[in-house]
ZARO-530809 format. One record per atom (N, C-alpha, C, O): x, y, z; residue in three letters. Coordinates in steps of 0.001 Angstrom, whole numbers, plus 500000, padded with zeros to 6 digits. Example, Ala and Ser with C-alpha at 12.3 -4.5 7.8 and 13.67 -1.06 7.14 Angstrom:
<mipas>
513190494310507800ALA
512300495500507800ALA
513200496700507800ALA
514236496681508465ALA
512850497750507080SER
513670498940507140SER
512900500030507870SER
513409501138508039SER
</mipas>
This chain:
<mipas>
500846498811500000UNK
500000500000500000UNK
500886501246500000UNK
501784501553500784UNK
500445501842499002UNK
501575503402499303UNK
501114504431500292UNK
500033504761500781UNK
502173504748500376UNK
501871505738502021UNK
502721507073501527UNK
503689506907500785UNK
502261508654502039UNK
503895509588501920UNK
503819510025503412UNK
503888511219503702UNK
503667508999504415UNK
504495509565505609UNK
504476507924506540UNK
503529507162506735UNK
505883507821506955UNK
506725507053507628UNK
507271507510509158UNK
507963508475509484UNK
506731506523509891UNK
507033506932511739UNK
508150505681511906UNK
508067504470511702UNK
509098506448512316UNK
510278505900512636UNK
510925505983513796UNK
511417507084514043UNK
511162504549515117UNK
511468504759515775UNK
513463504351516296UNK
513956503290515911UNK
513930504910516768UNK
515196504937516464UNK
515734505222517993UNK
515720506325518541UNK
516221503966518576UNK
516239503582519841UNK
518097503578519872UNK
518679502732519194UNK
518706504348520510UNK
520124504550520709UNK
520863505441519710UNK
521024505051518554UNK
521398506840520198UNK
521721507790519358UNK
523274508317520275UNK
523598509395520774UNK
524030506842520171UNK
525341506856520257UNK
525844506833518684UNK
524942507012517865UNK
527242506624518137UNK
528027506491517399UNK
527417506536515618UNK
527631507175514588UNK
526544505397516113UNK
526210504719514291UNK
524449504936514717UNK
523790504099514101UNK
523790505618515382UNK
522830506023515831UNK
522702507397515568UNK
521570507796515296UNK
523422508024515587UNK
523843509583515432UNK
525208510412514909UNK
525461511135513946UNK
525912509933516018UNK
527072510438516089UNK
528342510753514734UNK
528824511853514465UNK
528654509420514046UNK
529099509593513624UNK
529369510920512275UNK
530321511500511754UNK
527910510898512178UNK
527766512216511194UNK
528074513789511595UNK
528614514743511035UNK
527462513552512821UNK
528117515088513247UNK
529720515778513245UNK
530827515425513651UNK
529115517027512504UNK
530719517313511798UNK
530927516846510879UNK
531790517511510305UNK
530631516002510306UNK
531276515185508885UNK
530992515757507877UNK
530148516558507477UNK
532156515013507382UNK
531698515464505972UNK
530514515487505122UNK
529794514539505433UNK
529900516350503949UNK
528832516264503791UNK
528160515437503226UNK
526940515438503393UNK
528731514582502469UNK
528305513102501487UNK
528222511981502422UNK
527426511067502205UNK
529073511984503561UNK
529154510714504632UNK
527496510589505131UNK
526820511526505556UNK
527104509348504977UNK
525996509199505427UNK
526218507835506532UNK
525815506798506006UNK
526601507694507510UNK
527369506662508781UNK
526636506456509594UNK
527022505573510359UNK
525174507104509943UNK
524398507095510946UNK
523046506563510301UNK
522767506581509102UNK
522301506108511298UNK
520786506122511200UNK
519970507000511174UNK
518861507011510639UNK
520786508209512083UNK
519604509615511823UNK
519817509953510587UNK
518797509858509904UNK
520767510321510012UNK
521425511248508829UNK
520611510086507887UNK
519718510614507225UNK
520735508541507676UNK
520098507881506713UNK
518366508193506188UNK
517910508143505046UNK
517542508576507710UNK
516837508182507686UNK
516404509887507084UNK
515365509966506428UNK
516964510781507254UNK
516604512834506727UNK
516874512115505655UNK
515797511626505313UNK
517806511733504845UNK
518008511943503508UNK
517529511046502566UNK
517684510981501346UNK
516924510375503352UNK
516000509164502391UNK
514787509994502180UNK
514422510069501006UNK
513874510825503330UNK
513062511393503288UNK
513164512577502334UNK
512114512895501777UNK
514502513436501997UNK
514637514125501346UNK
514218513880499700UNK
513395514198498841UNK
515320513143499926UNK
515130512336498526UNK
513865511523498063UNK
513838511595496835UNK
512798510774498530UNK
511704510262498294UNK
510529511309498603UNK
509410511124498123UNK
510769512247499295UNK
509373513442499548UNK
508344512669500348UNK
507243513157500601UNK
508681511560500710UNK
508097510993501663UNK
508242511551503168UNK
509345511764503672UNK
507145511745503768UNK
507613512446504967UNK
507945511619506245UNK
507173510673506402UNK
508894511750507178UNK
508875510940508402UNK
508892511180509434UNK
509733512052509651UNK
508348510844510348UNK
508366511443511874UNK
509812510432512670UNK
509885509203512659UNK
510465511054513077UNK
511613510229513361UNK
510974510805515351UNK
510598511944515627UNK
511067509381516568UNK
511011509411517756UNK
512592509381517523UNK
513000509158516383UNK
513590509620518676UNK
514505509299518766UNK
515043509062520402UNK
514864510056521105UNK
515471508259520870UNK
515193507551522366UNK
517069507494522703UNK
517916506996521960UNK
517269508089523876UNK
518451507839524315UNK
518100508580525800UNK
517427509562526116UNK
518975507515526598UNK
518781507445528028UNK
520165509093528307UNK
520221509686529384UNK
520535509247527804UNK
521773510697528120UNK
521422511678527596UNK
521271511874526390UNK
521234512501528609UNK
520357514253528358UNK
521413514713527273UNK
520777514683526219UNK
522165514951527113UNK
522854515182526073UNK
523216515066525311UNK
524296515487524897UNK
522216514255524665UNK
522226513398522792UNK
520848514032522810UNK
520082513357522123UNK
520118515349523484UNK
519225515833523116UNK
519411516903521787UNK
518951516833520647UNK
520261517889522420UNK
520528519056521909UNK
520806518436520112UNK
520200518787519099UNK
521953517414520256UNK
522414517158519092UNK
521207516730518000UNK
520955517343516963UNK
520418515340518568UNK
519150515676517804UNK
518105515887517523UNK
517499515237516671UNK
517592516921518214UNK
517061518276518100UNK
517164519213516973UNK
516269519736516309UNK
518766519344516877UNK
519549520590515666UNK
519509519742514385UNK
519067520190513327UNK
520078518269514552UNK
520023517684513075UNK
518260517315512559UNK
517939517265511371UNK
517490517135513462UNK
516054516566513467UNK
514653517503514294UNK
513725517157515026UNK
515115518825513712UNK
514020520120514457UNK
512528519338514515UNK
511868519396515553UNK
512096518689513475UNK
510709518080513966UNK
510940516535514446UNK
510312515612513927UNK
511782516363515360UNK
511514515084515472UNK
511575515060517196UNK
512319515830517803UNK
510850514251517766UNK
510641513905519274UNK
511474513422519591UNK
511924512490518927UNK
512126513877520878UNK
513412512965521629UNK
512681512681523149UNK
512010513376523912UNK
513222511171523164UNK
512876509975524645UNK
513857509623525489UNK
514776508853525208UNK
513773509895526005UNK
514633509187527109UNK
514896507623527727UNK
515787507013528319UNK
513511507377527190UNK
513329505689527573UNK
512900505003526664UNK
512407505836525903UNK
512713503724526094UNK
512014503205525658UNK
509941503116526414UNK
508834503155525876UNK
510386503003527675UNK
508967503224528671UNK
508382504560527844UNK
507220504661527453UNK
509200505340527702UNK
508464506674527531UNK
507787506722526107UNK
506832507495526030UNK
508132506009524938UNK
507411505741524171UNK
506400504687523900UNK
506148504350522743UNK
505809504154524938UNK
504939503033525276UNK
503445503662524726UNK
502707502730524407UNK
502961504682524579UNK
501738505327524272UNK
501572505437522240UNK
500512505682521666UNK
502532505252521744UNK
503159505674520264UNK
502316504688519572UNK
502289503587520121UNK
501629504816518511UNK
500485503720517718UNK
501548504018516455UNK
502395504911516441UNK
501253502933515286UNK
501364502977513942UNK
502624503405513827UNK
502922504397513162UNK
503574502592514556UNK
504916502947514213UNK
505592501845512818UNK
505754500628512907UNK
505787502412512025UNK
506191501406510811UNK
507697500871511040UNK
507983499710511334UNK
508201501459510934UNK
509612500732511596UNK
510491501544513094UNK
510538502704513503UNK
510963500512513468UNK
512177500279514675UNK
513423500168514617UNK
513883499034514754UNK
514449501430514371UNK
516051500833514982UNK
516190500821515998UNK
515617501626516732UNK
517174499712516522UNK
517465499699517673UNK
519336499790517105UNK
519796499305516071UNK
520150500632518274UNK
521544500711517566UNK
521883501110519141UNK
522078502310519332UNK
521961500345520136UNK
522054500574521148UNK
523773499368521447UNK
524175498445520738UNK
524200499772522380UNK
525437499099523189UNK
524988497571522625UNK
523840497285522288UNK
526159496641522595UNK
525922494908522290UNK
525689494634524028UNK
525428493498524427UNK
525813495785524969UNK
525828494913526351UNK
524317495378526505UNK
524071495338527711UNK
523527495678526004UNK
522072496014526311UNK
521059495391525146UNK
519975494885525435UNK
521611495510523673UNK
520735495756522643UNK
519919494757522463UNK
518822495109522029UNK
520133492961522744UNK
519011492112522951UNK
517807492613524127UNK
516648492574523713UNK
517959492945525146UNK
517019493671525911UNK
516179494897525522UNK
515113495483525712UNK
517245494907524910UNK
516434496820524408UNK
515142496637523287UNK
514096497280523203UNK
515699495387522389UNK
514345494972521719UNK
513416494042521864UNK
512480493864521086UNK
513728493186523238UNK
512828492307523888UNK
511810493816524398UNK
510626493902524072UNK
512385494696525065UNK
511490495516525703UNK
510778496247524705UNK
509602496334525058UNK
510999496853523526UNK
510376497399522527UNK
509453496902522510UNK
508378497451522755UNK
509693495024522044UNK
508703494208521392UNK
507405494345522375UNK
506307494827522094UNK
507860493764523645UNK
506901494096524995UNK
505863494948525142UNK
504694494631525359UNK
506577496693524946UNK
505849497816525209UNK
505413498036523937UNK
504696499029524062UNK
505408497785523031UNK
505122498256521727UNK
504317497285520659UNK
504532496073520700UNK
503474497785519792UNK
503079496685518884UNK
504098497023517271UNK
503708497768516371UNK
505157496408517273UNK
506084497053516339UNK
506399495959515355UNK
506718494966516008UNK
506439495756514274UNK
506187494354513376UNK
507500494923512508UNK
507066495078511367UNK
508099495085512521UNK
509496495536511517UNK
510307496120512249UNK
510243497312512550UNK
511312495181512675UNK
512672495911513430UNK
513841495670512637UNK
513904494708511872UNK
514711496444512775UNK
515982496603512041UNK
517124496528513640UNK
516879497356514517UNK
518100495683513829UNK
518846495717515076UNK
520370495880514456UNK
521018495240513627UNK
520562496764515066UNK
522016497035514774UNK
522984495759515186UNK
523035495240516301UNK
523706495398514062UNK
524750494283514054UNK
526037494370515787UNK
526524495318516404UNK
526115492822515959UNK
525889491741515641UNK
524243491257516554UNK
524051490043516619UNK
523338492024517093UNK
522189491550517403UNK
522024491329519198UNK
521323491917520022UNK
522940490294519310UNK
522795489943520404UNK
524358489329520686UNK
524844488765519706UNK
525316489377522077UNK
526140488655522532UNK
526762487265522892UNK
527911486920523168UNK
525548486585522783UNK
525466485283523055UNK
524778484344522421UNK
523586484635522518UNK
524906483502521904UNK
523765482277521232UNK
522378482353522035UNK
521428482579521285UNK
521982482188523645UNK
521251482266524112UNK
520459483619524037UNK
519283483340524269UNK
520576484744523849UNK
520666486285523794UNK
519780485946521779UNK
518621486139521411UNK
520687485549521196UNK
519908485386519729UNK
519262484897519866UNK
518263485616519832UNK
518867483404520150UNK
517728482870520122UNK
516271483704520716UNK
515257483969520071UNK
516520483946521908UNK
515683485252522354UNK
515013485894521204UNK
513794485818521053UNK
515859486578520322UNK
515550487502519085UNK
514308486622518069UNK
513133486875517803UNK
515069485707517761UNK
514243484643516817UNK
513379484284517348UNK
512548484244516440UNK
512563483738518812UNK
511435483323518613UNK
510838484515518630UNK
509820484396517948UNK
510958485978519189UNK
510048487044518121UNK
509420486558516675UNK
508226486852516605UNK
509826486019515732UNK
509900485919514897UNK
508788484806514703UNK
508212484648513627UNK
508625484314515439UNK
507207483100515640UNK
506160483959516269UNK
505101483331516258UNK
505982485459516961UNK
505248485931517290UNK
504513486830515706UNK
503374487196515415UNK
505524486883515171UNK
504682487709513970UNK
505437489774513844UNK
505232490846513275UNK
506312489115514828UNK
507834490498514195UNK
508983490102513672UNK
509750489354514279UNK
509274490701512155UNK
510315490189511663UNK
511440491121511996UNK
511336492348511974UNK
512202490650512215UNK
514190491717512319UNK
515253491075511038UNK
515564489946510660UNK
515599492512510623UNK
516999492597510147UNK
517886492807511229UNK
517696493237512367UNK
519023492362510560UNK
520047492904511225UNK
521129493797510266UNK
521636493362509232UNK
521375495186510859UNK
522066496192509998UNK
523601495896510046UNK
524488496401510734UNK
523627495007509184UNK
525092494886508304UNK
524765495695506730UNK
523950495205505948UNK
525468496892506437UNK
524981497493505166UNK
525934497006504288UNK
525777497297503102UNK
526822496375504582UNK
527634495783503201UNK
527143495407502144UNK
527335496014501090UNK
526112493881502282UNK
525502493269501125UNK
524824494232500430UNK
524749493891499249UNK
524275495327500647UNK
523628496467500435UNK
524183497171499061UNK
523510497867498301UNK
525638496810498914UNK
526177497432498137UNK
526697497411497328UNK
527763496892497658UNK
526741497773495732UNK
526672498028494433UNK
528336496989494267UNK
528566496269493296UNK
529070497132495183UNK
530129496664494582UNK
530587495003495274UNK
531357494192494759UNK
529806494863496616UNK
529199493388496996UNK
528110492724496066UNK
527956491516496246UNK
527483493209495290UNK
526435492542494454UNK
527585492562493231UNK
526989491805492464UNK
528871492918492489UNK
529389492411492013UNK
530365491319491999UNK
530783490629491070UNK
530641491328493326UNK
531302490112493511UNK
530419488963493734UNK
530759487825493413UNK
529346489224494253UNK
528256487960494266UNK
527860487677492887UNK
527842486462492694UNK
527543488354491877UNK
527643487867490576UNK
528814487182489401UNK
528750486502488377UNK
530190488004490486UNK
531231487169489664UNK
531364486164490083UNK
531560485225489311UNK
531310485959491493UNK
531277484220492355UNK
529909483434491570UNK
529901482259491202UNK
529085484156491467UNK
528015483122490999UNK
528264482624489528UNK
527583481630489274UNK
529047483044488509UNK
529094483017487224UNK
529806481844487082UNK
529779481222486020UNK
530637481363488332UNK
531463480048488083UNK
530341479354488328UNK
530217478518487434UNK
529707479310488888UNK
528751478064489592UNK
529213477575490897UNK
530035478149491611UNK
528498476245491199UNK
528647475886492247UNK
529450474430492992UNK
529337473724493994UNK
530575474586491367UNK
531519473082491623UNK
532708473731491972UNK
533730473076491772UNK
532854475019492512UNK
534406475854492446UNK
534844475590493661UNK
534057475584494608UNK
535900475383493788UNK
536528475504495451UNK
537170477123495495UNK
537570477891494620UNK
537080477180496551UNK
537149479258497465UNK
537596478868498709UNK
537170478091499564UNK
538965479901498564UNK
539279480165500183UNK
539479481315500169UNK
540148481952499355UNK
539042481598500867UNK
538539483526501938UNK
539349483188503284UNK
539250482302504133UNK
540456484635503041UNK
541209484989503816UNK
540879486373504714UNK
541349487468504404UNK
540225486214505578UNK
540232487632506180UNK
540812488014507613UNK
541064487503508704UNK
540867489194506958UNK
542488489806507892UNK
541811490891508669UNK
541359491760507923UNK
541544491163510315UNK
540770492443510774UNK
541449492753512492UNK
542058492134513365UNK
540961493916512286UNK
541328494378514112UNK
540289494882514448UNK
539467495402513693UNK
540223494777515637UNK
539185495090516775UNK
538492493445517007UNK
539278492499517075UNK
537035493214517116UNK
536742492136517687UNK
535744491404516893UNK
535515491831515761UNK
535135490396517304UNK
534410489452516906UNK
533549489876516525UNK
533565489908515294UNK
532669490283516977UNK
531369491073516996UNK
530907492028516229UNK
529945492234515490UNK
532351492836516802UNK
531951494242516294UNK
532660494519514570UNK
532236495322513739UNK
533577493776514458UNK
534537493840512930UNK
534011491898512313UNK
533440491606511263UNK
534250491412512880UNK
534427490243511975UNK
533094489922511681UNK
532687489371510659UNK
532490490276512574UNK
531041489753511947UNK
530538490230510514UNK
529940489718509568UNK
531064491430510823UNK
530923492173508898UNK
531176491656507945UNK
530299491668507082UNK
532573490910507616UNK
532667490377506976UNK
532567488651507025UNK
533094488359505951UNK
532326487844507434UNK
531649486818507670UNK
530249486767506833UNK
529872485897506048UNK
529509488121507294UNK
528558488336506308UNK
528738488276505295UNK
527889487631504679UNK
529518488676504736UNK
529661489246503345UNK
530121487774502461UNK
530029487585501248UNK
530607486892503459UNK
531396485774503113UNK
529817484979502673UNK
529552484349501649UNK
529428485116503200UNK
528044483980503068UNK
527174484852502201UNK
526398484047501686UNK
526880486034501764UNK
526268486752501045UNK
526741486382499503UNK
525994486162498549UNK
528432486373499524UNK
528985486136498560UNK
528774484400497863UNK
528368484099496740UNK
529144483627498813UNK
529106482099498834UNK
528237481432499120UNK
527458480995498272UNK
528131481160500473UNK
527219480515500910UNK
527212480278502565UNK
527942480892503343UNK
526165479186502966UNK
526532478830504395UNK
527534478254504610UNK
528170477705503711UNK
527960478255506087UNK
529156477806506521UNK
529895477370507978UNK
530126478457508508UNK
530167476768508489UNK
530097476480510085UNK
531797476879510643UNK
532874476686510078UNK
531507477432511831UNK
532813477270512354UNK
533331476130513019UNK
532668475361513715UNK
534725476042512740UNK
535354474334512932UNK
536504474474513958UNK
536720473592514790UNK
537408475879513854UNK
538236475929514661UNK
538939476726515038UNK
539803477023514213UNK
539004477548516480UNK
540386478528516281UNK
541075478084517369UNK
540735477157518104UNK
542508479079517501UNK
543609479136518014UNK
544381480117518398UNK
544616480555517272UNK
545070480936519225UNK
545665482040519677UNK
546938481506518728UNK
547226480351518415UNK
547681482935518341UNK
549204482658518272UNK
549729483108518741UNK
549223483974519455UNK
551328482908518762UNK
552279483839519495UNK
552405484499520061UNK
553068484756521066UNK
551435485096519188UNK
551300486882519704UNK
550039487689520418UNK
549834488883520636UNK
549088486151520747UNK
547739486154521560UNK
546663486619520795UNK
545566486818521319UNK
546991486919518934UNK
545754486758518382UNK
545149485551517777UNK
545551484401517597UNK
544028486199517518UNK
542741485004517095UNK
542935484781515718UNK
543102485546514768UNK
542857483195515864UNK
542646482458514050UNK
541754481821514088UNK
541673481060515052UNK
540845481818513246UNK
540000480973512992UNK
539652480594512006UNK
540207481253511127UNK
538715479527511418UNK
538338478852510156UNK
537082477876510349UNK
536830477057511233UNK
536476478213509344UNK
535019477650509155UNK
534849477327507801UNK
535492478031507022UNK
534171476470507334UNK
533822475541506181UNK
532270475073505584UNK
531151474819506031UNK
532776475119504652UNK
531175474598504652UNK
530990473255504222UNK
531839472594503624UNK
529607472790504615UNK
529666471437504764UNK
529891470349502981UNK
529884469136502770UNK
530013471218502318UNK
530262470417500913UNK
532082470434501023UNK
532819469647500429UNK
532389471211501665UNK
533808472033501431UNK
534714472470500137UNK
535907472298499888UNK
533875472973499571UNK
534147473867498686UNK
534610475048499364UNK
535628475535498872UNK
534067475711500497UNK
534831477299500652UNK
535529476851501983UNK
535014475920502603UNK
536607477416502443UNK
536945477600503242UNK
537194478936503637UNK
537346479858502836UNK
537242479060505051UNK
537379480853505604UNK
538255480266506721UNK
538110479312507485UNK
539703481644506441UNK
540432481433507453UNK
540755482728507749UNK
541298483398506871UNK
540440483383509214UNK
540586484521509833UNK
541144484728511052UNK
541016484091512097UNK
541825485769510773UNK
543337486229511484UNK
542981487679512358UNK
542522488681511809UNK
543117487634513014UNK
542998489152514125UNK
544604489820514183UNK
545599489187514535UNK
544588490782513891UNK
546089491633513706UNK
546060492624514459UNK
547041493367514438UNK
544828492966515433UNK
544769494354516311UNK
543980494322516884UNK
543104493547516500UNK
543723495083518136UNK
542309494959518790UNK
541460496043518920UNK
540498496267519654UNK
542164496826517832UNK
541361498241517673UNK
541251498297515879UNK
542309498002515324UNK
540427498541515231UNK
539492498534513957UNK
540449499786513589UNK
540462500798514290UNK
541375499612512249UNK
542152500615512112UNK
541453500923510448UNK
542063501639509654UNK
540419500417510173UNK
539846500414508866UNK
540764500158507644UNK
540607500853506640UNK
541739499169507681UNK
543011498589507145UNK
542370497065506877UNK
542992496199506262UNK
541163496892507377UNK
540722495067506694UNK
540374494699505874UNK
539399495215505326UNK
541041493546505343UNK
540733493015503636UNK
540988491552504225UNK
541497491053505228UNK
540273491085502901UNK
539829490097502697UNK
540507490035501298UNK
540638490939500473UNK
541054488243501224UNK
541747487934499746UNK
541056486355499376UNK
541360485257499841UNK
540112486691498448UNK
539802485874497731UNK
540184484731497076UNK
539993485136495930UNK
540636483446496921UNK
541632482766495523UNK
540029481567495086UNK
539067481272495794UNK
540368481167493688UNK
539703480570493434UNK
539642480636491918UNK
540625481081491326UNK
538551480225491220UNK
538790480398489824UNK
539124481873489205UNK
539554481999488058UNK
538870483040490131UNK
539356484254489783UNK
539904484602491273UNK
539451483878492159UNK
540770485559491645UNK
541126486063493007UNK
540716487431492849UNK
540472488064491822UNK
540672487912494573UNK
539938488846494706UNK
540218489413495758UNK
539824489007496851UNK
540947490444495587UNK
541339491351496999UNK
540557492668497320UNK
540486493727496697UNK
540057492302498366UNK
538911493500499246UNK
539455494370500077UNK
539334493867501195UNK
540074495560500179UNK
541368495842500613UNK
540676497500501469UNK
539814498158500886UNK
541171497887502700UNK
540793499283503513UNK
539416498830503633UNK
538550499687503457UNK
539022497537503924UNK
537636497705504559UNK
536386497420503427UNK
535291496999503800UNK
536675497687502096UNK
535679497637500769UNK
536165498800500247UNK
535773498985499094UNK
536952499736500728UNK
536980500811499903UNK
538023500923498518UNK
538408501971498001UNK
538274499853498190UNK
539345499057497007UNK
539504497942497301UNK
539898497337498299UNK
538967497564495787UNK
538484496175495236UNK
539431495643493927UNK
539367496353492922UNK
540321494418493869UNK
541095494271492746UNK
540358493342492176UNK
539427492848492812UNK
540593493006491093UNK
540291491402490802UNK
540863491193489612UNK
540738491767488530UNK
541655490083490052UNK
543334489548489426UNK
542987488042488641UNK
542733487030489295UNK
543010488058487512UNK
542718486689486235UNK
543431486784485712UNK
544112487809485724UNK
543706485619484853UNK
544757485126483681UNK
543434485727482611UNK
543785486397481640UNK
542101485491482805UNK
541228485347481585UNK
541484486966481265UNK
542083487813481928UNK
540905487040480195UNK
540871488557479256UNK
538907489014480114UNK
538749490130480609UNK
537990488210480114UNK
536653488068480217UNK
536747488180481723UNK
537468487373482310UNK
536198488948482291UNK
535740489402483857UNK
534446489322484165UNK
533933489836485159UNK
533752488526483129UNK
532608488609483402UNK
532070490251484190UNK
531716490240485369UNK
532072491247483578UNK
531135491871483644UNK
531704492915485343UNK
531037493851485784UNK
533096492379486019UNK
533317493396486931UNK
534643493746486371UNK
535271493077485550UNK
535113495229487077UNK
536224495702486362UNK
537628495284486944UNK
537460494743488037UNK
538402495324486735UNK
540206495077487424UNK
540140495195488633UNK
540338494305489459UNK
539654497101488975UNK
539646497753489702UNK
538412498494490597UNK
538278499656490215UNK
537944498313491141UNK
537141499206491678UNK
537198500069493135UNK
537147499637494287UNK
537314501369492670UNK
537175502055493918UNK
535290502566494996UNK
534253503176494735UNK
535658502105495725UNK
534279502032496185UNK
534128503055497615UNK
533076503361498177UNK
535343503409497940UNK
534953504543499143UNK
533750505699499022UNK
533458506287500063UNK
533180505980498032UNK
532464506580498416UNK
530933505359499023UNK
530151505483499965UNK
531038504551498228UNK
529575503692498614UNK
529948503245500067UNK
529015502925500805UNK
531385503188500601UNK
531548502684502082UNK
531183504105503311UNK
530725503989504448UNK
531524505197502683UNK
531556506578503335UNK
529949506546503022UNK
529689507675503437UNK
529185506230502750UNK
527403506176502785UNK
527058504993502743UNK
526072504756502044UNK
527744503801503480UNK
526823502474503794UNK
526055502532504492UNK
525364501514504435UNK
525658503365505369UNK
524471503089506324UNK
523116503908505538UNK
521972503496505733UNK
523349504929504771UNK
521930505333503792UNK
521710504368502563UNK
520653504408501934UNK
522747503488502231UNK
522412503052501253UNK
521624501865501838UNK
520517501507501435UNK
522380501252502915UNK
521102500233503222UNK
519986500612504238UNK
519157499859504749UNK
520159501981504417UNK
519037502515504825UNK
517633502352504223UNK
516632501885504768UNK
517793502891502850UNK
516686502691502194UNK
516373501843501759UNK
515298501916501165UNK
516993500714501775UNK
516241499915502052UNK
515074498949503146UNK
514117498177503214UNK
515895499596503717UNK
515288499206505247UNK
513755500102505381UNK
512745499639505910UNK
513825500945505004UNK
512966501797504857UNK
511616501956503606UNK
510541502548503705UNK
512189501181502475UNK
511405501152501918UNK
510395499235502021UNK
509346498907501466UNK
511235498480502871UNK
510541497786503706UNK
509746498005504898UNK
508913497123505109UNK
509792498968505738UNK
509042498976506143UNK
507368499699505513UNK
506333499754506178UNK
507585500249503867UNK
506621500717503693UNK
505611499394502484UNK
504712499649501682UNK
506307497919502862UNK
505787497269501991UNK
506642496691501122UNK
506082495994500276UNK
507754496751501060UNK
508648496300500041UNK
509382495104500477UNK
509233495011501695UNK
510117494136500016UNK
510820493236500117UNK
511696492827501450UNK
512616493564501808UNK
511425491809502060UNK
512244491227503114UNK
513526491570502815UNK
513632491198501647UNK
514663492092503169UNK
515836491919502355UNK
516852491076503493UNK
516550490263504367UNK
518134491622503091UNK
519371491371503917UNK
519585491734505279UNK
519061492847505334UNK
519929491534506146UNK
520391489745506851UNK
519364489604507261UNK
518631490532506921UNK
518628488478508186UNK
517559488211508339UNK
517869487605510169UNK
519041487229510205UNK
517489487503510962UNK
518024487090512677UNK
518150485596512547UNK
518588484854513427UNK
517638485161511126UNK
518307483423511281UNK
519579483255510291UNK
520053482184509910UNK
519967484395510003UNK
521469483961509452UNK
522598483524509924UNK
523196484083510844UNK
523136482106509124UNK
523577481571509543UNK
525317481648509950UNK
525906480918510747UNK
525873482735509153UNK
526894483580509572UNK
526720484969510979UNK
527557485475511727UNK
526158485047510916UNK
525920485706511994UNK
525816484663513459UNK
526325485094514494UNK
525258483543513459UNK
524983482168514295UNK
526408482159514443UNK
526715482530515576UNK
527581481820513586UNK
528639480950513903UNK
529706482163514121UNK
530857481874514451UNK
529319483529513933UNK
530424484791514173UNK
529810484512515797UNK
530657484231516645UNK
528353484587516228UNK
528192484605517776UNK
528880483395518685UNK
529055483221519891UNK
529178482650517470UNK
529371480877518393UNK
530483480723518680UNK
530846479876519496UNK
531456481716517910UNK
532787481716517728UNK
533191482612519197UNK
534093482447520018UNK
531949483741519088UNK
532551484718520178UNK
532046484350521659UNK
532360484962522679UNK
531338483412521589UNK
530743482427522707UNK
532087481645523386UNK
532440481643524566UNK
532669481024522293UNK
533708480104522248UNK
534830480395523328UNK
535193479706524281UNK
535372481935522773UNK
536587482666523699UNK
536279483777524918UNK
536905484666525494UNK
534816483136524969UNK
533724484314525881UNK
534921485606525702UNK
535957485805526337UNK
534321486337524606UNK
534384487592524139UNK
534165488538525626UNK
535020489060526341UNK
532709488517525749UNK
531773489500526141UNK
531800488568527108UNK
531080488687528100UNK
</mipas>
């Protein structure tokens, strides 16, 4: 059914909730608030954005970026709110399964979007999913697959078919959760499902790990080099073509003997689609909640399951 106005509720206006945009540059679109003005801009669709944060001082900020939009303090405090079409939640990983058990609770809200990785624990996800037998569906906001230059590598992986052997090398700093889960995604977006089988500390007290899938055709073997996210992570492809994912997505090679690339280029620079991943899969998110297509990730994905099982494993959190 078409609609031109959208109520949007947007539960945690820390970092990737708000923050990051302020001050920024003007094309960076990194936040959920900033995604959710400029989708509205751009579609003339109108939206009422609630915006909920427990610290008096994520008022002022959006207030100035969001003059018509309501700021909460609680989730309680928006308990009275009817006909809300969609829900972010982008709150702390040490709260954010609670934060949308309680939504679900106080609210009649049928489309949530949860900021990645969801929940801390296998037990904590499951939580999430039987929502999902009540008759509320959740994404989870990984905006990678989202993007113009991940849907080319999923078409060049798909062009071999499905007798190829693939090993995915990925290389990241900071943590389980918060970095590797990203790309894990992207690994199964690209390929397919896949289980984790094994890690190991080295030398130097970082994390290796490797997961497979059950035909074993792909293998994934991942290496921790830092414990702080220096936006320096790539991923190296080998297989019937290789493929280096290099600063995070923001340069993309792809290295053949063949003359035929099926259809992607040598090179691709993609920083600007990474400097606006969160509007690009914004709108989508958004134009699901007005009726449009289930999309990407979904709370039963199965990379997301074995990034939590993994971080279960070395109790992360």
């Amino acid at each position: 059914m078409k609609t031109d106005f959208l109520r949007v509720l947007l539960v945690g206006l820390g970092k990737v909730g708000m923050g990051y945009d302020i001050n920024a540059p003007k094309n960076q679109i990194l936040s959920h608030l900033k995604s959710i003005i400029t989708w509205e801009q751009k579609t003339n669709i109108k939206c009422e954005i609630i915006g909920i944060d427990p610290r008096p001082e994520t008022k002022k900020d959006f207030n100035s970026i969001a003059p018509n939009g309501i700021w909460l303090n609680s989730i309680n405090e928006a308990r009275n709110l009817k006909n809300v079409n969609l829900a972010i939640v982008a709150t702390p990983i040490s709260t954010i399964t609670q934060d949308v058990l309680d939504l679900h609770r106080i609210l009649d809200i049928r489309k949530i979007v949860v900021e990645k990785p969801a929940a801390k624990s296998i037990k904590e996800l499951n939580l999430l999913k039987n929502l999902e037998y009540e008759g509320t569906k959740l994404l989870v906001a990984f905006p990678r697959p989202h993007l113009e230059s991940s849907l080319h590598i999923k078409n060049l992986v798909k062009s071999y078919g499905k007798s190829q052997n693939w090993e995915i090398k990925i290389m990241y700093g900071g943590t389980i959760l918060n970095i590797l889960s990203h790309f894990l995604n992207l690994a199964e977006y690209w390929f397919d499902e896949f289980n984790y089988s094994l890690h190991h500390f080295d030398t130097n007290g970082n994390l290796n790990a490797e997961f497979n899938s059950k035909d074993g055709r792909i293998k994934i073997i991942t290496k921790n080099y830092s414990k702080i996210n220096d936006e320096n992570n790539f991923i190296e492809i080998s297989g019937p073509v290789n493929i280096s994912y290099e600063r995070s997505g923001r340069k993309i090679y792809v290295k053949s003997s063949s003359s035929n690339l099926k259809g992607i280029d040598n090179f691709l620079d993609c920083s600007s689609d990474i400097e606006q991943m969160i509007g690009i899969s914004g709108s989508n998110y958004f134009n699901w909640a007005l009726g449009g297509e289930l999309g990407v990730t979904k709370i039963s994905s199965n990379a997301l399951y074995e990034s939590i099982r993994l971080a279960d494993s070395i109790n992360e959190v």
